[in-house]
C-alpha positions in Angstrom: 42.0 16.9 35.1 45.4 18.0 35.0 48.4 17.3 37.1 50.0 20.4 39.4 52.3 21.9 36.5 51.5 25.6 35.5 53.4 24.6 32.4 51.3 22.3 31.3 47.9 24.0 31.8 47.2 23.8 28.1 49.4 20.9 27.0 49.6 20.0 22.7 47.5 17.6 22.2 49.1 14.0 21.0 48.4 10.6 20.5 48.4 8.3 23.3 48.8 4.7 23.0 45.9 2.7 24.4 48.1 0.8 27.5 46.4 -2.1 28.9 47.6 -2.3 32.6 46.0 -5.0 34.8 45.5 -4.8 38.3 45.7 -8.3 38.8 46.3 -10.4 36.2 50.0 -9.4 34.8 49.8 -12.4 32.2 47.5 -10.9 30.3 50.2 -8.0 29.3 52.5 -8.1 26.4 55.6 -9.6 27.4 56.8 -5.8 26.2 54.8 -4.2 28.0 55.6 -6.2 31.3 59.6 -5.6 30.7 59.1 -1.9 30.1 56.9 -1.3 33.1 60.0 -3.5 34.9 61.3 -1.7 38.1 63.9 -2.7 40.7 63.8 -6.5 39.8 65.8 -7.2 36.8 68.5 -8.3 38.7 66.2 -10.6 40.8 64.7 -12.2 36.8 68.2 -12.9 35.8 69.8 -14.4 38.5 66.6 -16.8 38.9 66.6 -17.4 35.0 70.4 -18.0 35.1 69.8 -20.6 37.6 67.1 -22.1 35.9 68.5 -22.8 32.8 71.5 -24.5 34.4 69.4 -26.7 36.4 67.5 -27.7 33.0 71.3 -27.9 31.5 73.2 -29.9 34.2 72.1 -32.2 37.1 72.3 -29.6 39.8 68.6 -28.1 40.8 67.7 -24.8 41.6 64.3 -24.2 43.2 63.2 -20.9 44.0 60.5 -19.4 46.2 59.2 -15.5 46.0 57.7 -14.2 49.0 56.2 -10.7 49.2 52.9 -9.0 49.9 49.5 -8.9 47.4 50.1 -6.3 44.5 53.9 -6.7 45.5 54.7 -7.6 41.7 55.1 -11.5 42.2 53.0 -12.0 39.6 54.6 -9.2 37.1 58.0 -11.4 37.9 56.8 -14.7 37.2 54.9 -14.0 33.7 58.5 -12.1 32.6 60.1 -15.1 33.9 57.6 -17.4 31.8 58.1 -15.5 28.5 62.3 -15.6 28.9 62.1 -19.4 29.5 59.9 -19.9 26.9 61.9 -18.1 24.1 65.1 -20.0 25.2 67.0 -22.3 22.9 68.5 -24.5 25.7 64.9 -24.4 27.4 62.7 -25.4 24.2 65.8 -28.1 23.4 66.4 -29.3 27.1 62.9 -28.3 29.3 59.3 -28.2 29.4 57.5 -25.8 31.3 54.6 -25.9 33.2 53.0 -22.5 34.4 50.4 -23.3 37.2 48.6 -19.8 37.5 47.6 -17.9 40.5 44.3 -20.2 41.8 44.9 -24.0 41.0 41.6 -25.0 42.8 40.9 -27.9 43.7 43.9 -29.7 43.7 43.6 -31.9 47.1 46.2 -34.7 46.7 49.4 -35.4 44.7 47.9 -36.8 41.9 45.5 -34.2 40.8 48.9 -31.8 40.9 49.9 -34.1 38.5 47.2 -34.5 36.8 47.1 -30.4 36.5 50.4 -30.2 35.2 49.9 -33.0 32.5 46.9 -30.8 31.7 48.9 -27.6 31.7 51.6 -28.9 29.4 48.7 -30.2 26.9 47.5 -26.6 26.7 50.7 -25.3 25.9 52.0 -28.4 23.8 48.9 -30.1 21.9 51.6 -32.1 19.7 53.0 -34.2 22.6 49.5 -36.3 22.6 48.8 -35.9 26.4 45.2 -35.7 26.5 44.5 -38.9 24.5 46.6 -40.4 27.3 45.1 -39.3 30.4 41.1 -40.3 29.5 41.7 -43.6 30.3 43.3 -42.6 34.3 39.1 -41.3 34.7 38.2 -45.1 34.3 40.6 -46.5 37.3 41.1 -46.0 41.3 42.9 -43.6 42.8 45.9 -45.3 43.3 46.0 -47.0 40.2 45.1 -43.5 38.4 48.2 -42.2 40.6 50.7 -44.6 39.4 49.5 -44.6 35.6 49.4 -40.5 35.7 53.2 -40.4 37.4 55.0 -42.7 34.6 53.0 -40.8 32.3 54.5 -37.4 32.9 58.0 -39.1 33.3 57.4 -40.6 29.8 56.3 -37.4 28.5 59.6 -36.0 30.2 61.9 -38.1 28.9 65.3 -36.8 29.4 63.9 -33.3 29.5 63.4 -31.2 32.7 60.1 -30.1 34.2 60.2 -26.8 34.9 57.0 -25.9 36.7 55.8 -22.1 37.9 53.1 -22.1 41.0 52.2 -19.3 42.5 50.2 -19.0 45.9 52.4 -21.8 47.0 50.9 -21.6 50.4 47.2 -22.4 49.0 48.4 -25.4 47.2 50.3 -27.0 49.8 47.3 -26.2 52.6 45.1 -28.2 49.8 47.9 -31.0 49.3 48.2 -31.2 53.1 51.1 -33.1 54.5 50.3 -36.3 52.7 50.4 -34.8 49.5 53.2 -32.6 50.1 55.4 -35.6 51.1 54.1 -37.5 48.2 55.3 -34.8 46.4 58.9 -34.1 47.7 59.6 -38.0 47.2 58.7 -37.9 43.4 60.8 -34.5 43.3 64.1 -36.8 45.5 63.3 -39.7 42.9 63.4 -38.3 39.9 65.7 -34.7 39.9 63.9 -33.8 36.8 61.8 -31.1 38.5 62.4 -27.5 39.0 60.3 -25.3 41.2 60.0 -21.6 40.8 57.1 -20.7 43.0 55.7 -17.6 44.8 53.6 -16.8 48.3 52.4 -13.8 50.3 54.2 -14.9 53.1 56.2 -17.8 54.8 54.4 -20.3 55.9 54.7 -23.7 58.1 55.3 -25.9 54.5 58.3 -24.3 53.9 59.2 -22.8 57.8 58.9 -25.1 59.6 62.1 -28.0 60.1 59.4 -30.9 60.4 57.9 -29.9 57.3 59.0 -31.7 53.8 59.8 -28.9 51.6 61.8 -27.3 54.5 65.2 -25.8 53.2 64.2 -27.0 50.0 63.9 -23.1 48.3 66.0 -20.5 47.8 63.9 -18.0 49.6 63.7 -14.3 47.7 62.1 -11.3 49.7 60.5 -8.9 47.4 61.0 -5.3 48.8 59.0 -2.4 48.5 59.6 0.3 45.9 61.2 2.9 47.0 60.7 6.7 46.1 63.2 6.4 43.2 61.5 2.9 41.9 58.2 4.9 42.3 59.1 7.8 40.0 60.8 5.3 37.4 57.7 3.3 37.4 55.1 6.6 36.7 57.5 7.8 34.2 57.9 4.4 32.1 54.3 4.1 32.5 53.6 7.8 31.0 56.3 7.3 28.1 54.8 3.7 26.9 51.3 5.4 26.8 52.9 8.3 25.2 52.1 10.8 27.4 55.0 13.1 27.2 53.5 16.2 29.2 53.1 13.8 32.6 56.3 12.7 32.0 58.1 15.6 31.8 55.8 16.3 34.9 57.1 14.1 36.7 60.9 14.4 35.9 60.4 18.4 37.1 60.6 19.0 40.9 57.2 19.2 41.3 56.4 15.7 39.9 58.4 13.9 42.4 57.4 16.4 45.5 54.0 15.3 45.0 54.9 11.4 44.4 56.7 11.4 47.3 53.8 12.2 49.3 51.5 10.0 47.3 54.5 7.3 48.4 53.9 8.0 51.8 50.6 6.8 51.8 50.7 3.8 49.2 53.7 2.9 51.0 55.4 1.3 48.1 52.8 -1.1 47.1 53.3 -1.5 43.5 49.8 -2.2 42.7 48.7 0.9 43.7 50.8 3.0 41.5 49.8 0.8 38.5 45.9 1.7 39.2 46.9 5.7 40.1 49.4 6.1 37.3 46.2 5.3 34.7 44.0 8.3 36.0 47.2 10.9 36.4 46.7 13.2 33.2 42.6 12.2 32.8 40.3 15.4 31.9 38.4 13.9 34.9 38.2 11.4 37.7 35.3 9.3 36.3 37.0 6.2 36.3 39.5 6.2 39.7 37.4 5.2 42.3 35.6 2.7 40.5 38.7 1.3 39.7 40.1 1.3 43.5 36.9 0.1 44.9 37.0 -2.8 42.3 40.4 -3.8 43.1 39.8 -3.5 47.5 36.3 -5.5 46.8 38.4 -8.1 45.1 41.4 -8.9 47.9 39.0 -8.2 50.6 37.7 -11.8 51.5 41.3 -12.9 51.0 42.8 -10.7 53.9 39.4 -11.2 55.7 40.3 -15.0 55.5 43.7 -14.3 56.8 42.6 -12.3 59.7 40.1 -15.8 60.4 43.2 -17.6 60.8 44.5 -15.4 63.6 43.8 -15.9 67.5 41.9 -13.4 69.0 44.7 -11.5 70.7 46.2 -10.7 67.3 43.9 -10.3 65.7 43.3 -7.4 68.2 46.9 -6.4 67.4 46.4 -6.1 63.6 43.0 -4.3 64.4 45.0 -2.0 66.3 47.8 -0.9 63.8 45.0 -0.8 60.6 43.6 2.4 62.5 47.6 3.5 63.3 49.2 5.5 60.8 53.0 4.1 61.0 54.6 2.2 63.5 53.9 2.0 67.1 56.2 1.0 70.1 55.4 -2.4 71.7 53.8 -0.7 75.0 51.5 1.6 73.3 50.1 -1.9 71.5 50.0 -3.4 74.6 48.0 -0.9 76.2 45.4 -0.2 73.3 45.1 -4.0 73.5 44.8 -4.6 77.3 47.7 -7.1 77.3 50.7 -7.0 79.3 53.8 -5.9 76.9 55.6 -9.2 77.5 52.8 -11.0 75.9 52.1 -8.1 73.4 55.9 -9.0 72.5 55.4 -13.0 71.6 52.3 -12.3 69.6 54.1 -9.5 67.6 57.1 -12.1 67.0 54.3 -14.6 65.7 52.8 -12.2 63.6 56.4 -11.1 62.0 57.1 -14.3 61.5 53.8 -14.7 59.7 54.8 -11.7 57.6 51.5 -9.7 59.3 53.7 -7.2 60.6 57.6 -6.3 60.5 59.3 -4.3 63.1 61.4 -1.4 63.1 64.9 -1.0 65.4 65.2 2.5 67.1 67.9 2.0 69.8 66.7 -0.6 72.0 63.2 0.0 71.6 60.9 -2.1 69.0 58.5 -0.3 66.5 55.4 -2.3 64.6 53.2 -2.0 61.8 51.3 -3.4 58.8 53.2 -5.6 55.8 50.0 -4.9 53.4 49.2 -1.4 53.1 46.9 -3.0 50.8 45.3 -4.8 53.9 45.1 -1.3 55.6 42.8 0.1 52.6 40.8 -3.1 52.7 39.8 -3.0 56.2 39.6 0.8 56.0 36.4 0.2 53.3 34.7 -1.8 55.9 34.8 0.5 58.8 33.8 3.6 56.3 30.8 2.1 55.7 30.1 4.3 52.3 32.2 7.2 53.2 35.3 8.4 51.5 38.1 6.2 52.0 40.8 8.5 53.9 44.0 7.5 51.3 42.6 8.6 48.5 40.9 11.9 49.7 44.9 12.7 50.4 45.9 11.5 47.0 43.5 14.0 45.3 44.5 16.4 47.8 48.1 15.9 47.0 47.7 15.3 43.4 45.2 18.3 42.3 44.8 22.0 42.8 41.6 23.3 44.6 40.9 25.0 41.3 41.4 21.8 39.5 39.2 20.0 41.7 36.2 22.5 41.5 36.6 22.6 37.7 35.8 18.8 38.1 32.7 19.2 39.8 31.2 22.2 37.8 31.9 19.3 34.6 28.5 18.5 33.4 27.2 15.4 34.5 29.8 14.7 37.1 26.7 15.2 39.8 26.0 11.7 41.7 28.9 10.6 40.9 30.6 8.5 43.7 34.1 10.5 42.7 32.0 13.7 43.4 31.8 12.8 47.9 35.8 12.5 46.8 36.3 15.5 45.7 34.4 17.7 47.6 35.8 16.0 51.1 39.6 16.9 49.4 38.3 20.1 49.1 36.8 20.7 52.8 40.5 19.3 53.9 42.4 22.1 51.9 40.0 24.8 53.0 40.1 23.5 56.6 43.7 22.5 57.2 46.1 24.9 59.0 49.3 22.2 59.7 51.7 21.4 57.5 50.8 20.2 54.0 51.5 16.4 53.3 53.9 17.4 50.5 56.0 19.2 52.7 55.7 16.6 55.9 56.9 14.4 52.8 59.6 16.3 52.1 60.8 16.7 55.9 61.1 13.4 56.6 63.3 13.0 53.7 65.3 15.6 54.6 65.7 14.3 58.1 66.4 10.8 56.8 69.2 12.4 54.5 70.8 13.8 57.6 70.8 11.0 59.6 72.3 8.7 56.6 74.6 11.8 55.1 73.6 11.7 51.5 74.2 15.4 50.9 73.6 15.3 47.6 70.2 13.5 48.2 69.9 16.5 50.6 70.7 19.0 48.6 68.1 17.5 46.3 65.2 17.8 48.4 66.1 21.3 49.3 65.9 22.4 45.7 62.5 20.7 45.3 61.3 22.3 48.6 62.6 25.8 47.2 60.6 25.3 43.8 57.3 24.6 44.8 55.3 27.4 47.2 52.9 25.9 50.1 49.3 27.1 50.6 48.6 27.5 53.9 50.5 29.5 56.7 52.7 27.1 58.8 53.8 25.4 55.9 55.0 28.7 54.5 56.8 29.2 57.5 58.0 26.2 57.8 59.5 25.9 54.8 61.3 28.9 55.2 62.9 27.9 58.7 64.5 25.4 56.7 65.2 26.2 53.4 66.9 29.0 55.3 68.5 27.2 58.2 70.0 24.6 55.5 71.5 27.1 52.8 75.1 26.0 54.1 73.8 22.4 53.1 72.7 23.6 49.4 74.4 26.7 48.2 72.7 26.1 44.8 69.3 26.9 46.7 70.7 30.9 47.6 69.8 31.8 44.0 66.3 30.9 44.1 66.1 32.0 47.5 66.4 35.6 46.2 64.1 35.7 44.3 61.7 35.2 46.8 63.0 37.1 50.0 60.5 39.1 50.8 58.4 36.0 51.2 60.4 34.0 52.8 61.2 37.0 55.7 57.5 37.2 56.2 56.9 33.7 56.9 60.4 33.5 59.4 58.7 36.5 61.3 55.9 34.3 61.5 57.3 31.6 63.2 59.5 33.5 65.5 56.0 35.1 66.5 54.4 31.7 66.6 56.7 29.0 67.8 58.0 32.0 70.8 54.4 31.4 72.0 55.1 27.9 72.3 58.3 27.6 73.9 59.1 25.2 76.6 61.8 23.5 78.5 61.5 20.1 76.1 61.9 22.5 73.1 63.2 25.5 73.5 66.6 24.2 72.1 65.3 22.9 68.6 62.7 26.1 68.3 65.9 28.4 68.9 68.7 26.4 66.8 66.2 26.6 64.0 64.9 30.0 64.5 68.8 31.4 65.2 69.8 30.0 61.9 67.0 30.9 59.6 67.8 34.4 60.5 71.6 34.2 60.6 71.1 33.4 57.0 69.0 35.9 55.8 71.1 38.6 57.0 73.6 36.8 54.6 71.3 37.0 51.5 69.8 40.6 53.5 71.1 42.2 56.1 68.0 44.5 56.7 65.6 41.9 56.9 67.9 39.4 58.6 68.5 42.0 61.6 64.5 42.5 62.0 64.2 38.9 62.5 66.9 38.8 64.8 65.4 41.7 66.6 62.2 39.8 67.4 64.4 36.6 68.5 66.3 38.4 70.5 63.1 39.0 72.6 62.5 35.0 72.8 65.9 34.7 74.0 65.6 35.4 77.9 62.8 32.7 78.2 65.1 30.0 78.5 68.7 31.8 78.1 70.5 28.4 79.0 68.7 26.6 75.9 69.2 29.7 74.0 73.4 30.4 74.8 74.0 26.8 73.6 71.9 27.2 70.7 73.4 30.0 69.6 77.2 28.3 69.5 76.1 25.5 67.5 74.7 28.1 65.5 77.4 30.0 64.8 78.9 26.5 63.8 76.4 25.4 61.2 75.9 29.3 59.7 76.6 29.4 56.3 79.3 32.6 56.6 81.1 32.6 59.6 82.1 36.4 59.6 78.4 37.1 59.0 76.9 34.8 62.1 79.5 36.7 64.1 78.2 39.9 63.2 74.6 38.4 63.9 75.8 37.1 67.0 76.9 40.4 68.3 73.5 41.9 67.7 71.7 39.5 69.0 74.4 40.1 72.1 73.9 44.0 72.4 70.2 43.7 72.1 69.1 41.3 75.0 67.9 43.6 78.1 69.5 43.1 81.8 69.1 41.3 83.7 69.1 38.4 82.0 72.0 39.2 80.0 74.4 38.0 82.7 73.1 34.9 83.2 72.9 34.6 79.5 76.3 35.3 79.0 77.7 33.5 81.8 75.8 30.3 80.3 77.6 30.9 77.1 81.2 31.2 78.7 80.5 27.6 80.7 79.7 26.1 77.9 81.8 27.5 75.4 85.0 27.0 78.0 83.6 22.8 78.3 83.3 22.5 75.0 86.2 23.4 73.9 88.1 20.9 76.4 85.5 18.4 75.5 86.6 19.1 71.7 90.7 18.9 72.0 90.4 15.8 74.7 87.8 14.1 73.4 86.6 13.7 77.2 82.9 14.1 78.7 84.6 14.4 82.2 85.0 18.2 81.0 80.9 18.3 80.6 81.1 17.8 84.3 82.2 21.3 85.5 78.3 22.4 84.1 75.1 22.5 86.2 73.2 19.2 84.8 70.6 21.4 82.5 73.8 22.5 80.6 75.2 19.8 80.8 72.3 17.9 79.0 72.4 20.8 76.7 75.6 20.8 75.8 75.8 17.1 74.5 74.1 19.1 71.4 77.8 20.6 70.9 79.8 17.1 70.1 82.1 17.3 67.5 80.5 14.6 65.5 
């Protein structure tokens, strides 16, 4: 199955390098492999291995601690991290290094850590005689075992430094318990010839909390999601180290990225789950996806069903809640879903952020929640299905193929029975069915409305082109893509010329809405509806002045509705209209079309508001807003000069 690119329906054939990418065990890649496939943290590897090396160079120590979710790339960091060190001059001259991998069970007290890492640097370093030395500990007591095995790894140090890589930091130290972690900090105070690079899911109390020994001791390093841009580089150095030139020229085109932005939405920037979709992009078929998605949930689901044990029962209740809640949610709508009062829906939230469950987002002076994991999310979400479809990757296929593309996968012989087969055909029954807007262009929206708020125009301007290249399927995306492709042509001039070519389109689907969203006009949006409507047709009658003035003939009829709403729309339209001489000559159709009576009140609206404004503009002073009735007055706040 193909990606979405009519130019690469038949793509030349061409050898593809057989890329190993593992899901879970990074290690296991060539060190090459792992630094090509490298996104977003390069500075992050040198600044640690910088530090690192001058710890194992001088007397000062740097110890470092990477905290970030499952499939994060803690892993991916560490194993680069491992292969620098280890093809160091100063580091093979100066250091040892001791690489404790992902599950060190059993390891309940301080000496079988250091009995692991004697065993660790044997592996790695057969000349150095270690195992010979450490039969005879088997044949004492603990404690003299303890004391033979800690002058034997000093002795096998020497002058050298230690430098030793854990990861799940947080499983080790709940096995060491405080004893051992004590024990472990005064061997690390006694002899400075240890340096920790370590990694963890999340803080936890061994490292949090100010009674606890190795508190303060790390540099603490916050792995962040990938963001749209890290995604795209990812997919793309993916598709060239496999050699698969025609995905990657797919996704460099607009097309590419419109649809990896809306497969972003829904991995939310969990790099583990673009390392298991990026393998299956350009595949003939889907045999192999599912398998390989179920695989990896079945694996980390006892892990985050083991977390949600540790939880009390009200938040558990929380998490619970926001697994079935798309996005974040305000504190009270928790609260009520969870029959606790919001004050007490508050501390358990601050808990769980501080136990990296959940992180919160700042709108004003209200707080939004939701999930750390995604991957915790998709977990849970197999559970509850019990044997149906999981809902994120129905979208994905969705998102990814055609309907065509999809049916040509079924009618493949032997596909039939398949698990990917209830897949496809539910993907399929969602594009038949669905008459909203299509998650590619939602995806697109929200980037566009995050571009406004942040002014990066030419991120903007961007995001408009790749709206203008690709053509929705279904009605009200149609339309609403034309409202603002349309409405923002002052934004992204470069967008008129392919606007052009498609203008009998795009008129067709603004009639549409004017039909459609006038039917659905009400106080709380009458404002939006008409500022959007006013300006998609303003423009046209730039780019057409026939087919502009029919669509401001059938918004001229919507106009009387709510002629307050509508006047003040129309003067920040004239404002935002790409050609001012042209939204004056729209303006004064508009005005010699509306029917009495309601012109007068239309009009005296406008001149209020025009006449406050103004002041409001050269003073700089709301008093000004005062002179309106309150409705305008409200309304007119949509005028500032900002």
């Amino acid at each position: 199955m193909k990606p979405k690119n009519k130019s690469s329906a038949h793509p030349t054939p061409m050898a593809q390098k057989a890329l190993y990418l593992s899901h879970f065990t990074p290690s296991m890649m060539q060190p090459e492999t792992l630094q090509q496939l490298l996104v977003q943290r390069q500075p992050l590897i040198d600044a640690c291995y910088d530090d690192v090396v001058h710890s194992v160079t001088t007397r000062a120590k740097h110890h470092y601690l990477f905290v970030g979710p499952r499939g994060i790339g803690k892993t991916h960091l560490i194993s680069l991290l491992h292969h620098r060190l280890s093809t160091s001059e100063e580091i093979r001259k100066e250091g040892l290094i001791a690489w404790m991998r992902e599950e060190e069970w059993g390891v309940t007290s301080f000496f079988e850590l250091v009995l692991r890492i004697l065993r660790t640097l044997d592996q790695k370093s057969p000349d150095l005689g270690i195992a010979s030395q450490t039969a005879p500990l088997y044949e004492l007591t603990l404690k003299q075992a303890e004391a033979q095995g800690t002058s034997l790894l000093l002795e096998v140090l020497g002058n050298k430094t230690l430098i030793v890589l854990l990861e799940n930091l947080d499983d080790l130290f709940d096995q060491l318990g405080d004893g051992g972690q004590r024990q472990f900090r005064a061997f690390i105070q006694n002899h400075p010839q240890l340096v920790l690079v370590a990694t963890t899911p999340a803080l936890f109390a061994g490292v949090s909390l100010q009674k606890s020994p190795f508190y303060g001791f790390f540099d603490i390093q916050s792995l962040k999601e990938f963001s749209l841009d890290d995604v795209v580089n990812l997919l793309k150095k993916i598709a060239v180290e496999r050699g698969d030139k025609t995905l990657a020229d797919f996704i460099d085109a607009p097309e590419g990225r419109a649809r990896i932005r809306a497969v972003h939405h829904l991995a939310e920037g969990n790099p583990r789950i673009y390392v298991i979709f990026a393998q299956f992009l350009s595949r003939e078929a889907l045999d192999e996806l599912v398998q390989a998605v179920m695989h990896t949930l079945d694996e980390l689901t006892p892990y985050y069903q083991a977390r949600m044990k540790e939880l009390s029962g009200q938040q558990r209740k929380i998490v619970e809640h926001l697994l079935s809640y798309r996005g974040a949610a305000p504190v009270k709508e928790i609260a009520k879903a969870c029959f606790i009062t919001p004050q007490t829906c508050s501390g358990q939230l601050k808990q769980l952020r501080e136990k990296r469950y959940v992180r919160s987002i700042e709108q004003g002076r209200e707080s939004y929640y939701e999930l750390t994991e995604p991957l915790m999310r998709l977990c849970m979400e197999v559970k509850q299905q019990r044997g149906k479809p999981i809902g994120l990757f129905v979208e994905i296929l969705r998102i990814w193929y055609t309907e065509a593309e999809l049916h040509a996968w079924l009618n493949t012989p032997g596909t039939s029975g398949y698990i990917e087969e209830q897949y496809v055909q539910r993907a399929i029954e969602i594009i038949r069915n669905s008459d909203g807007i299509e998650p590619i262009l939602n995806a697109q929206l929200r980037e566009l409305s995050l571009c406004v708020a942040t002014g990066k125009n030419e991120k903007l301007e961007e995001v408009l082109e790749e709206i203008a290249t690709i053509s929705p399927s279904n009605q009200a995306s149609k339309s609403m893509r034309a409202v603002m492709l349309l409405g923002m042509l002052k934004s992204a001039p470069n967008v008129e010329k392919i606007l052009k070519r498609e203008l009998d389109d795009l008129a067709t689907s603004l009639y549409w809405a004017i039909e459609e969203d006038g039917q659905h006009l009400s106080k709380t949006n009458a404002f939006p509806i008409y500022l959007g409507l006013l300006l998609a047709s303003f423009n046209l009658a730039q780019l057409d002045e026939v087919r502009g003035d029919l669509a401001l003939s059938k918004i001229t009829q919507k106009l009387a509705q709510f002629p307050s709403h509508a006047a003040v729309a129309l003067i920040r339209c004239i404002v935002a209209s790409a050609d001012f001489n042209s939204a004056k000559k729209s303006m004064r159709k508009i005005l010699g079309e509306i029917e009495n009576p309601s012109t007068s009140k239309f009009l005296s609206s406008m001149e209020r508001v025009i006449s406050a404004a103004i002041l409001w503009r050269k003073s700089g002073d709301e008093k000004h807003l005062l002179r309106l009735p309150r409705e305008e007055r409200a309304l007119a706040r949509n005028l500032h000069p900002d």
